[in-house]
N, CA, C and O atoms as a DFTB+ gen file, in Angstrom:
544 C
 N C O
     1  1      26.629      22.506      70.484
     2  2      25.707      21.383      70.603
     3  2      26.209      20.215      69.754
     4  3      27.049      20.177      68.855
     5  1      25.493      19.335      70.273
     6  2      26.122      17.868      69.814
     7  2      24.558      16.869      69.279
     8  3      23.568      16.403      69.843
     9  1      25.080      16.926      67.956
    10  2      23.615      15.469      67.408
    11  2      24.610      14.391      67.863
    12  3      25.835      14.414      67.748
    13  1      23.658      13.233      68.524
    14  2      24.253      12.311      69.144
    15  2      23.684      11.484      67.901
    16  3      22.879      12.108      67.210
    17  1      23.924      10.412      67.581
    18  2      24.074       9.445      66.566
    19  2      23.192       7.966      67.670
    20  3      23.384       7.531      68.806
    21  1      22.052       7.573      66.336
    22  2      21.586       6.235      67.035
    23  2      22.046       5.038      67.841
    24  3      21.288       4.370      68.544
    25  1      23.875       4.723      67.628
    26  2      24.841       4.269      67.600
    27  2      25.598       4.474      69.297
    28  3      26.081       3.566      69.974
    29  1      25.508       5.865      69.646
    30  2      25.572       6.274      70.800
    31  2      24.525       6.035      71.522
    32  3      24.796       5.520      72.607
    33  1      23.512       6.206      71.335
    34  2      22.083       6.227      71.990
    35  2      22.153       4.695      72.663
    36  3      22.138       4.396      73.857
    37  1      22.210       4.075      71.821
    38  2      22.333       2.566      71.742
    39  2      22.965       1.890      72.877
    40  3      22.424       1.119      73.670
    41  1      24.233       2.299      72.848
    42  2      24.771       1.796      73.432
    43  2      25.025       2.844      75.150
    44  3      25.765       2.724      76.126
    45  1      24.468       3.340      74.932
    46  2      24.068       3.994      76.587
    47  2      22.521       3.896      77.277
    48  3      22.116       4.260      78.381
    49  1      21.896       3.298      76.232
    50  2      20.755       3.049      76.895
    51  2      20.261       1.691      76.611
    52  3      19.496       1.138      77.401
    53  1      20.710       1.047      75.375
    54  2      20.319      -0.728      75.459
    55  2      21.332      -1.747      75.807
    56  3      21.166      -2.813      76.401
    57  1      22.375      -1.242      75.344
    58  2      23.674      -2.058      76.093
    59  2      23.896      -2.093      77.181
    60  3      23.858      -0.966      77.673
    61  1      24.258      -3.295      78.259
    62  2      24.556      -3.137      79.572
    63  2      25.688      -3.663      79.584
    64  3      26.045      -4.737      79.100
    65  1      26.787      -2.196      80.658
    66  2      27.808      -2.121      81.005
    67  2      28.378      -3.430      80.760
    68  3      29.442      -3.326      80.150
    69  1      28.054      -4.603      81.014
    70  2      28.990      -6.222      81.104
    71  2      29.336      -5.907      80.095
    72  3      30.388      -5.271      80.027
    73  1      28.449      -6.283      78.647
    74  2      28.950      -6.177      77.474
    75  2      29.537      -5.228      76.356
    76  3      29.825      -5.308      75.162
    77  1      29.563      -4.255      77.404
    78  2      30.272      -2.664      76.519
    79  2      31.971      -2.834      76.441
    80  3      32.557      -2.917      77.521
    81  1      32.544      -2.873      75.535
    82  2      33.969      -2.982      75.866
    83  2      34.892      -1.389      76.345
    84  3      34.329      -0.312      76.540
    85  1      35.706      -1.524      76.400
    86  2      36.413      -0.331      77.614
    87  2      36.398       0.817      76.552
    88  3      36.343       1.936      77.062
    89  1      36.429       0.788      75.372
    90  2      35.964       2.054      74.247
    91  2      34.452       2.242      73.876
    92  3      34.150       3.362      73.465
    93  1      33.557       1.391      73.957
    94  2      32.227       1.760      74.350
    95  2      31.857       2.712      75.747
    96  3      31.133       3.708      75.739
    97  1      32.449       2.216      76.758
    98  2      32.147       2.525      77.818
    99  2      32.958       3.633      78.164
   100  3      32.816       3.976      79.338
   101  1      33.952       4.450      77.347
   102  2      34.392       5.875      76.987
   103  2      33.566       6.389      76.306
   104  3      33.232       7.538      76.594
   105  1      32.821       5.575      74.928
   106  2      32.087       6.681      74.547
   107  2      30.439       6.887      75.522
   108  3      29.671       7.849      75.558
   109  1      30.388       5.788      76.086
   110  2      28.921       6.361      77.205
   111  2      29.307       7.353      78.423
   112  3      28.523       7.903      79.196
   113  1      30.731       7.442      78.394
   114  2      30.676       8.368      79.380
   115  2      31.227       9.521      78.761
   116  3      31.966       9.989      79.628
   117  1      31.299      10.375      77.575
   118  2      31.431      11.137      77.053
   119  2      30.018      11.556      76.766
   120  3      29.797      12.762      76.877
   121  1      28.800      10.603      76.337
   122  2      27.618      10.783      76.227
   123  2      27.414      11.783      77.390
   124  3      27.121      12.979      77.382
   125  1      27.745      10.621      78.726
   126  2      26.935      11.159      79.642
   127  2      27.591      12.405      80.246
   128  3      27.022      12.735      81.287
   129  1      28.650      13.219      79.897
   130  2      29.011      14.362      80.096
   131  2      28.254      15.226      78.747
   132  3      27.688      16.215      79.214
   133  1      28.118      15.163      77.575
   134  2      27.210      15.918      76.749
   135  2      25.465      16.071      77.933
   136  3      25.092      17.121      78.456
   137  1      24.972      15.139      78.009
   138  2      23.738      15.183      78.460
   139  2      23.993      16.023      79.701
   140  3      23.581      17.182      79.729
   141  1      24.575      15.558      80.608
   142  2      24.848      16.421      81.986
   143  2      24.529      18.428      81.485
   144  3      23.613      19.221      81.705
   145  1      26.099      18.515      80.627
   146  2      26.259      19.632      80.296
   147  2      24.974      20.431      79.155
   148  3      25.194      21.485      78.558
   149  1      23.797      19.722      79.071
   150  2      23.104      20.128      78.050
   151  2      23.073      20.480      76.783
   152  3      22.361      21.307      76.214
   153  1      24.136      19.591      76.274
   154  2      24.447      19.405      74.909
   155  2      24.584      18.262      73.699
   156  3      25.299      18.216      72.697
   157  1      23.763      17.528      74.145
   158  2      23.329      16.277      73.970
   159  2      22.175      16.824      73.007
   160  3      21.563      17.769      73.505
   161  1      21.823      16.503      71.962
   162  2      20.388      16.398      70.956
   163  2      20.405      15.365      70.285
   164  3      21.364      14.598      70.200
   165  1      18.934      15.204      69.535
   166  2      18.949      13.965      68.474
   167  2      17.668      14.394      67.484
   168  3      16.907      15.119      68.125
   169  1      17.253      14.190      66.270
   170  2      16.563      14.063      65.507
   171  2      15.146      13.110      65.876
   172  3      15.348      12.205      66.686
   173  1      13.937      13.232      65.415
   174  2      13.209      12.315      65.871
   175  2      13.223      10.752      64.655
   176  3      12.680       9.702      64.996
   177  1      13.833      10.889      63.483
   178  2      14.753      10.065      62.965
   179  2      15.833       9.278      64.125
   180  3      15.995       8.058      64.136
   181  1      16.226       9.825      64.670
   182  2      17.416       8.827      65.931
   183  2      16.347       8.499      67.110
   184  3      16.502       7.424      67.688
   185  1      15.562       9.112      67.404
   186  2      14.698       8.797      68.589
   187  2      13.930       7.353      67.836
   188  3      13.836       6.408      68.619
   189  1      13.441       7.131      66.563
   190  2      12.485       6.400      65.842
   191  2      14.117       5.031      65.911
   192  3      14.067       3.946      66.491
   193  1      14.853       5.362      65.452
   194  2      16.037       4.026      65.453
   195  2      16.034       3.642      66.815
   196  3      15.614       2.494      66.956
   197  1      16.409       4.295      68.031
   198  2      17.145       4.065      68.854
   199  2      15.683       2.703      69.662
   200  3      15.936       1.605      70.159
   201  1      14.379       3.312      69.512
   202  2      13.009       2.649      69.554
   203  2      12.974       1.267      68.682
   204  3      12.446       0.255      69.143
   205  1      13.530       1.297      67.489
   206  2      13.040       0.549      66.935
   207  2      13.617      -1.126      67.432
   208  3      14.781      -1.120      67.831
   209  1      12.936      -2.469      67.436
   210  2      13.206      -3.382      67.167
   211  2      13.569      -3.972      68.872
   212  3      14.248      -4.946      69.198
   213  1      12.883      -3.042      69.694
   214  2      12.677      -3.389      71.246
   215  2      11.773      -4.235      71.693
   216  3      10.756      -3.910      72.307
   217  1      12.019      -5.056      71.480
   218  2      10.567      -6.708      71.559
   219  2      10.149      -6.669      73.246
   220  3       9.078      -7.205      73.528
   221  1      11.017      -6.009      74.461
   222  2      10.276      -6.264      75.556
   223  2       9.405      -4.543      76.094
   224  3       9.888      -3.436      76.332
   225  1       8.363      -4.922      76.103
   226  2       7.526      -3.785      75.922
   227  2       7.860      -2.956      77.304
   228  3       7.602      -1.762      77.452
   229  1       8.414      -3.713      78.186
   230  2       8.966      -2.682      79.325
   231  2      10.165      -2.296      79.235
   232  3      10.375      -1.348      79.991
   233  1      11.389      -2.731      78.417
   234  2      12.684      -2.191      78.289
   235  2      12.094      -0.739      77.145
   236  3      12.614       0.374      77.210
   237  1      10.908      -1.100      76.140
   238  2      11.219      -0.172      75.341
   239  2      10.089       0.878      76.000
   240  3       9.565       1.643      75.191
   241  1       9.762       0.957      77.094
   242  2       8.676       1.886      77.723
   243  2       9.950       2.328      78.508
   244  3      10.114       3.520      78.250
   245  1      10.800       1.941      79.247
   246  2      11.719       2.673      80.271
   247  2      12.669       3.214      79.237
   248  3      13.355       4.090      79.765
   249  1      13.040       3.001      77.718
   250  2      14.007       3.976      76.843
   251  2      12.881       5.345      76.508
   252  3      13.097       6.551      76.389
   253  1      11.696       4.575      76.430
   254  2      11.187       5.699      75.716
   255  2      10.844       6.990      76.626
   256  3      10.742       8.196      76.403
   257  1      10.730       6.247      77.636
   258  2      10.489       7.747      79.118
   259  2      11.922       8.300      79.391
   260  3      12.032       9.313      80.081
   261  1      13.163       7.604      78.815
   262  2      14.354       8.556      78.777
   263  2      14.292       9.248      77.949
   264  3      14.257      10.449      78.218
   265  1      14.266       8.970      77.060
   266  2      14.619       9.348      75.459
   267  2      13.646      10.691      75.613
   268  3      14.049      11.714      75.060
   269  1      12.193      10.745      76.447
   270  2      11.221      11.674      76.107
   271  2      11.601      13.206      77.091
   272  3      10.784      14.127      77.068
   273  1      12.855      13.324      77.885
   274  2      13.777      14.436      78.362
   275  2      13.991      14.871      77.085
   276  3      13.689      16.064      77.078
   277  1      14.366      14.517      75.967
   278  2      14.932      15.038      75.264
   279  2      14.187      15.843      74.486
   280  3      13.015      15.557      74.733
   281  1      14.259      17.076      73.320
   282  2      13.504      17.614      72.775
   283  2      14.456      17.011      71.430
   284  3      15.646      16.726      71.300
   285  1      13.200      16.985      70.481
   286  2      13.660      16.475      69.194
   287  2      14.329      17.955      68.696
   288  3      13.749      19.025      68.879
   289  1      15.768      17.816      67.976
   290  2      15.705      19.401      66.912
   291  2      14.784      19.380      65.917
   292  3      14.738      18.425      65.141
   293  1      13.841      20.557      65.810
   294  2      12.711      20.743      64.781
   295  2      13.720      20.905      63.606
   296  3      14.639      21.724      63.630
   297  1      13.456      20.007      62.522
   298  2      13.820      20.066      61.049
   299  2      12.722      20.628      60.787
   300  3      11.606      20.700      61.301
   301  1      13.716      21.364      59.074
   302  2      12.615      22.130      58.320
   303  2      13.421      21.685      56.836
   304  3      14.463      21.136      56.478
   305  1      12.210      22.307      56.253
   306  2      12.404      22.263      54.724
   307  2      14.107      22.373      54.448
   308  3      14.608      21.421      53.850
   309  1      14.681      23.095      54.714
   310  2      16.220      23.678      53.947
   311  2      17.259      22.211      54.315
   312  3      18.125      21.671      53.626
   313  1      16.641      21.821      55.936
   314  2      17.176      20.108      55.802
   315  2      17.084      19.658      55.015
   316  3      17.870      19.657      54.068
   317  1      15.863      18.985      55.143
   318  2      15.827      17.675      53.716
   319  2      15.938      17.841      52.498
   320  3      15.978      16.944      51.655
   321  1      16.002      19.097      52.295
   322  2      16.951      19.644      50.826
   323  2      18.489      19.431      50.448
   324  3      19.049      18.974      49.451
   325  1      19.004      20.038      51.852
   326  2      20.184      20.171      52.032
   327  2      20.711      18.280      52.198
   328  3      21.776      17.992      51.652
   329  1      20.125      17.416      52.752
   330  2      20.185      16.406      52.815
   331  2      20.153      15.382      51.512
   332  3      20.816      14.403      51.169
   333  1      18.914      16.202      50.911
   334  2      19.211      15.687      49.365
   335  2      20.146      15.621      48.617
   336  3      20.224      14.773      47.728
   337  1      21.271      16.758      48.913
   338  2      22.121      17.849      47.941
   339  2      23.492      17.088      48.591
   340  3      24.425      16.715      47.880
   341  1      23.452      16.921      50.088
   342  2      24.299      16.197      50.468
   343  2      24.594      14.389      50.078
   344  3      25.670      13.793      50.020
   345  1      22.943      13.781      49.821
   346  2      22.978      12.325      49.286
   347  2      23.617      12.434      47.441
   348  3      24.167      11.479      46.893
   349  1      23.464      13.294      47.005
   350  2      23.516      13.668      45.687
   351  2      25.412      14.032      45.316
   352  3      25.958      13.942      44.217
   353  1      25.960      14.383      46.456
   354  2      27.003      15.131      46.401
   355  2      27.865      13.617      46.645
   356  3      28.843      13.323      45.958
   357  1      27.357      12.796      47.660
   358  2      27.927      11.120      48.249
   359  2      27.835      10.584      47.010
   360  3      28.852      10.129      46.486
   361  1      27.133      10.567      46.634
   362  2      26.790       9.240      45.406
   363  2      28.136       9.801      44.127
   364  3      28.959       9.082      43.562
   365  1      27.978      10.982      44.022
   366  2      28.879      11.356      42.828
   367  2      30.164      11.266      43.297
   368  3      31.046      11.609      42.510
   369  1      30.531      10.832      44.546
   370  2      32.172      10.523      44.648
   371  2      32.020       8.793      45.365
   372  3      32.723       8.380      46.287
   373  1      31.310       8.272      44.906
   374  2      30.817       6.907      44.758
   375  2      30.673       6.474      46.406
   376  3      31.436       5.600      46.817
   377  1      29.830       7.005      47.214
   378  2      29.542       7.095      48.532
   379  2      27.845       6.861      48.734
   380  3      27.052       7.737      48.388
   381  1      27.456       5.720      49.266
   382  2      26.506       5.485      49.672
   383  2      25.913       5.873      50.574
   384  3      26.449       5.156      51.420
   385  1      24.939       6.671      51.333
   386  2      24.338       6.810      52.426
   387  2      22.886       6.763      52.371
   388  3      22.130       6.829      51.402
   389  1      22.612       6.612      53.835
   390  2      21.090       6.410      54.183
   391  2      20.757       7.302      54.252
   392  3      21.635       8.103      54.574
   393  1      19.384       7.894      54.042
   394  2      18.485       8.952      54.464
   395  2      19.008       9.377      55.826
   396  3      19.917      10.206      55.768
   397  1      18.692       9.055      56.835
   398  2      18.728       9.358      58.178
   399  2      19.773      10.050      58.358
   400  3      19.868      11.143      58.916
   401  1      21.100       8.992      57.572
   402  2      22.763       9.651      58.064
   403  2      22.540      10.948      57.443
   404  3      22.729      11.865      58.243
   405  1      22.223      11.296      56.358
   406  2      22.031      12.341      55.290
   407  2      21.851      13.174      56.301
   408  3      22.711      13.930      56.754
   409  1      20.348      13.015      56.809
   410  2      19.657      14.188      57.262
   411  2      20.432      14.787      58.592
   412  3      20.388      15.963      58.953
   413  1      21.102      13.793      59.195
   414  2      22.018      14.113      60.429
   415  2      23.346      15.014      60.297
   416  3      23.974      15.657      61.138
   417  1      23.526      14.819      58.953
   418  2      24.878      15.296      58.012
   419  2      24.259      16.927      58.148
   420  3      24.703      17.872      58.800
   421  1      22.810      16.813      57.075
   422  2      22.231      18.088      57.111
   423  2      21.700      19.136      58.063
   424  3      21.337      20.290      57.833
   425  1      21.756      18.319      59.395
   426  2      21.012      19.145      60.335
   427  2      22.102      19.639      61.050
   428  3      22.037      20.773      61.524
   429  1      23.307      18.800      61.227
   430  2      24.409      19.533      62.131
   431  2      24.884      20.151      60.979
   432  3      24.934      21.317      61.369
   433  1      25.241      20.161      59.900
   434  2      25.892      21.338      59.367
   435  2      25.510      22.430      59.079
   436  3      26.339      23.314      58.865
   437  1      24.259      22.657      58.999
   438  2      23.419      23.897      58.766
   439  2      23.065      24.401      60.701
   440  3      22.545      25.485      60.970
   441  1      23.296      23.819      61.324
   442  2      23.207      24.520      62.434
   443  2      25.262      24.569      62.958
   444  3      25.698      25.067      63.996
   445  1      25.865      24.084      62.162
   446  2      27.399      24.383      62.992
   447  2      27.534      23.020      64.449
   448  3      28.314      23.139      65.394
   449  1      26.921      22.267      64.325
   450  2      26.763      21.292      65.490
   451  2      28.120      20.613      65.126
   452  3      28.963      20.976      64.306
   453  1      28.104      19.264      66.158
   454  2      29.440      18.236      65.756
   455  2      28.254      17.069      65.400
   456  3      27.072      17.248      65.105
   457  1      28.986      15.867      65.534
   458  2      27.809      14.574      65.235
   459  2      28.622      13.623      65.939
   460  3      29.695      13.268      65.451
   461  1      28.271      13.237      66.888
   462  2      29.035      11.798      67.902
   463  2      28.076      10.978      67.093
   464  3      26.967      11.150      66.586
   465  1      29.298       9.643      67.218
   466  2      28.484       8.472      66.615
   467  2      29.838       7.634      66.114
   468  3      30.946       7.918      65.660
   469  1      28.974       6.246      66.521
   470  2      30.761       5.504      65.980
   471  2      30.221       4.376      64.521
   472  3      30.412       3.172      64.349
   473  1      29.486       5.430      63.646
   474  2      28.899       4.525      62.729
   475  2      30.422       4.888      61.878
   476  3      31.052       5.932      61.712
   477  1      30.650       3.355      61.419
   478  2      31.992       4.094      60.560
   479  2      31.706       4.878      58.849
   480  3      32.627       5.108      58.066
   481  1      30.363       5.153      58.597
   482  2      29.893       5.600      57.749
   483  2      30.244       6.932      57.336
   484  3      30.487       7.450      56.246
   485  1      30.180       7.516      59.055
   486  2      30.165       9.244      58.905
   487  2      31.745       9.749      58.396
   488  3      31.805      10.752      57.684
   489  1      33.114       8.978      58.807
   490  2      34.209       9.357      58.391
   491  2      34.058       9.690      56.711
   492  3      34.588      10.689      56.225
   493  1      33.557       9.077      56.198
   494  2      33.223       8.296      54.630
   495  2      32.502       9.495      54.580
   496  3      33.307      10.335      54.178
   497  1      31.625       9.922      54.737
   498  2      30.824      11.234      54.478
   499  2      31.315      12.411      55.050
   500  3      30.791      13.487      54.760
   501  1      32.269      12.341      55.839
   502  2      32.954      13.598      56.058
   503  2      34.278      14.245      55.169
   504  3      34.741      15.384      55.229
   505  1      34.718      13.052      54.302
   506  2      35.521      13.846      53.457
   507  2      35.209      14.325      52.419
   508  3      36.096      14.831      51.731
   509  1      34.076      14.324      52.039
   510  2      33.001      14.451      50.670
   511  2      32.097      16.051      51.228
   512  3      32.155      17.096      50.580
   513  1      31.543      15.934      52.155
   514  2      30.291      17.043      53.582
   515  2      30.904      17.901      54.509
   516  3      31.704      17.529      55.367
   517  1      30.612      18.783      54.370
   518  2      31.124      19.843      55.447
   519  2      30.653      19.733      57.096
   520  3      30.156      20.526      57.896
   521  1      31.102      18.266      57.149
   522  2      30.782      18.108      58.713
   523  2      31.696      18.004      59.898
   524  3      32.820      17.567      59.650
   525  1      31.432      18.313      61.094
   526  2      32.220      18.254      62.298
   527  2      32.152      16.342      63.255
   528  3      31.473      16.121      64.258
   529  1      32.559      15.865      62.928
   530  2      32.405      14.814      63.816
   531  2      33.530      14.715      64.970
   532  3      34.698      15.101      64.943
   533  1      32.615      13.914      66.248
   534  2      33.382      14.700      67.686
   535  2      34.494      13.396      67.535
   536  3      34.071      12.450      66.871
   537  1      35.613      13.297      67.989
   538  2      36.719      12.730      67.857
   539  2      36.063      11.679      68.786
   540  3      35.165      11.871      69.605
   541  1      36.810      10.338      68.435
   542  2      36.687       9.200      69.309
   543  2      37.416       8.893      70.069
   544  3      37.204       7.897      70.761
C-alpha cells in the first residue's frame, strides 16, 4: 500500500491537465494506476489539506465526493507517538517538519507502506526516518 501525499492529491484532482507539466502528469498517472490497483490511501490529515482553501463550493463538493471512495487509514495512539519521536528525532539533526508530514512519516512506517508525494521535504526526512518513499 501506498499513503499518497496532499501534493499528489492535488495535483490529480485540482490541477487541470493544461497546466500540469509532462512530470506532473507522470506522477497523475502513476496515481491513477495506485487507485485503479487499490493501493492508493491517505490520512484524514491529507483528505483535510487536499479540501482545504477550495473557494468554489462546487469544485470543492465534486473533490469531496471523490476523495469520499476513499477510506481514511484509522490512526491510533502508537502514531502520534511515533510521530512525536519521529518530529523529535528531525529536529535533533536540525530538520524541520510539520505535524501532518510527521504523522505520514509515522503511519507508513509502522504499517511498512511507501509515501508518494513530491513535497521535497520527505527526501530531508528520509535520511534521518525509517521511511520508504515511491521513486519519482
Amino acid at each position: 500500500m501506498t499513503i499518497v501525499d496532499t501534493t499528489v492529491w492535488s495535483l490529480a484532482l485540482r490541477r487541470s491537465r493544461r497546466a500540469r507539466t509532462p512530470d506532473e502528469q507522470r506522477h497523475v498517472f502513476e496515481w491513477r494506476e495506485l487507485v485503479v490497483r487499490g493501493e492508493a490511501t491517505l490520512i484524514g490529515p491529507i483528505r483535510q489539506e487536499v479540501l482545504m482553501g477550495i473557494r468554489d463550493p462546487e469544485a470543492f463538493e465534486r473533490i469531496r465526493r471523490h476523495l469520499a471512495g476513499f477510506d481514511d487509514l484509522a490512526l491510533q495512539r502508537e502514531d502520534h507517538e511515533l510521530a512525536a519521536r519521529y518530529g523529535n528525532t528531525c529536529l535533533a539533526h536540525g530538520i524541520a517538519g510539520s505535524a501532518i508530514d510527521l504523522m505520514i512519516c509515522a503511519a507508513a512506517s509502522r504499517r511498512d507502506f511507501e509515501i508518494f508525494t513530491t513535497d521535497s521535504d520527505f527526501p530531508r526526512y528520509a535520511r534521518v526516518l525509517p521511511i520508504r518513499l515511491r521513486p519519482l
